[in-house]
Structure formats: C-alpha cells, structure tokens
C-alpha angles and dihedrals in degrees: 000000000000108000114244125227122216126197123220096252096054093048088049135072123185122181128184133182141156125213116200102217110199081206131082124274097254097049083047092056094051089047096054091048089049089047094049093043121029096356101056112119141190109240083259097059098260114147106242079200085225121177130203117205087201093205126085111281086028111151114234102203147149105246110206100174141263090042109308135116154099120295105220103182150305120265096252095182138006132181118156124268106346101053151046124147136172148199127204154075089292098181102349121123086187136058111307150134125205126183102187121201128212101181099177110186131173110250119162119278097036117313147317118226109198104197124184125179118188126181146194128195152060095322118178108241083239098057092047081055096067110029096093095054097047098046080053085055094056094037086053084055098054096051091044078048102054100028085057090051089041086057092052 
C-alpha cells in the first residue's frame, strides 16, 4: 500500500461567522445555551436531545437514554456573557478535533456573537461541504430564540 500524503489545508477546517441579535447580551446568552443544549433541532423539527453541562470541564452531548449517546465536547471556557468555547469531536464519527468560539459582544441595537469553529482531522469532503450551513441553521435559531425572549 503506497502512504498518502495529506496537505494542512485538507486536514483543517476553519469556519467564521458573525450573527447580528436585536436582544441584550445577557437574553442572547441564554438563547444560545438553550439552542446548543435542549433546543437544539434537526432541519425537520426533531428534537437531537442535546445537554449542555455550562462550567469548565461541562460535557456538551447528545443524550439518547438508558445510558447511550454521542459525547460532543467539553466546555473548555465560560465567562458570562461574553464567552463559551469548546473542544471536542462534536459530531464526528472519525478522527477529528474541534475548538468552537462564542465571542458575544454589546453593539447598538442588541448584540453581536462573533463565533469561530476550527478543526483539525480526517474530515470527509462531504461533510466539509455542510458544515457551514448547518452551523448558519443553529446560529438562525439562536437569534429567532433570543429576539423572541427580548419582545416578552
């Protein structure tokens, strides 16, 4: 079998987005722990039955029952409001690292969340192609999540 090399950018992946939140900083941080953790949806509506442990060393995971499930990260920093990161294989079943960035900043008008994921493994080309979608879908969900808390 002939060895394969692999360059850096195909073993990385770095994602970066930024999501305007009409909602203070505080409401958006508790939306963006309820999406992660129990709000957190398949396209389709279908509860992942994700948890979020919010303290250093926290598990983020998918909690299937009896005992079963798929271990995301571990709550790497937290500093409310204006930070949670992880590190972890979030939703890989292959050989990957993650560190994920929730930067929340005050900005007129509500808040700014400044989120960052960079990886590092043997990702499938197809799943590089739809991370960055999916991780748009859950941030759309925090800001519909907080701006509708902000209203009450």
């Amino acid at each position: 079998m002939m060895p394969t090399e692999q360059s850096l950018e195909s073993l990385t992946v770095t994602i970066n987005q930024e999501i305007h939140v009409e909602a203070p900083i505080d409401v958006t941080f508790a939306a963006l722990l309820e999406q992660l953790g129990p709000g957190n949806e398949t396209p389709d509506g279908k509860s992942l039955n994700m948890k979020i442990e919010p303290w250093p060393g926290g598990r983020w995971y998918r909690d299937l029952g009896n005992n079963n499930g798929h271990f995301w990260a571990n709550v790497q920093a937290i500093k409310r409001p204006s930070l949670l990161e992880f590190s972890g294989p979030l939703f890989a079943s292959f050989p990957m690292v993650s560190n994920v960035q929730y930067r929340l900043s005050e900005v007129n008008g509500g808040t700014l969340i400044a989120f960052r994921h960079s990886a590092l493994g043997f990702i499938p080309d197809e799943v590089k192609a739809g991370m960055d979608k999916g991780w748009a879908g859950m941030h759309e969900g925090i800001r519909k999540l907080a701006e509708a808390a902000a209203r009450k």
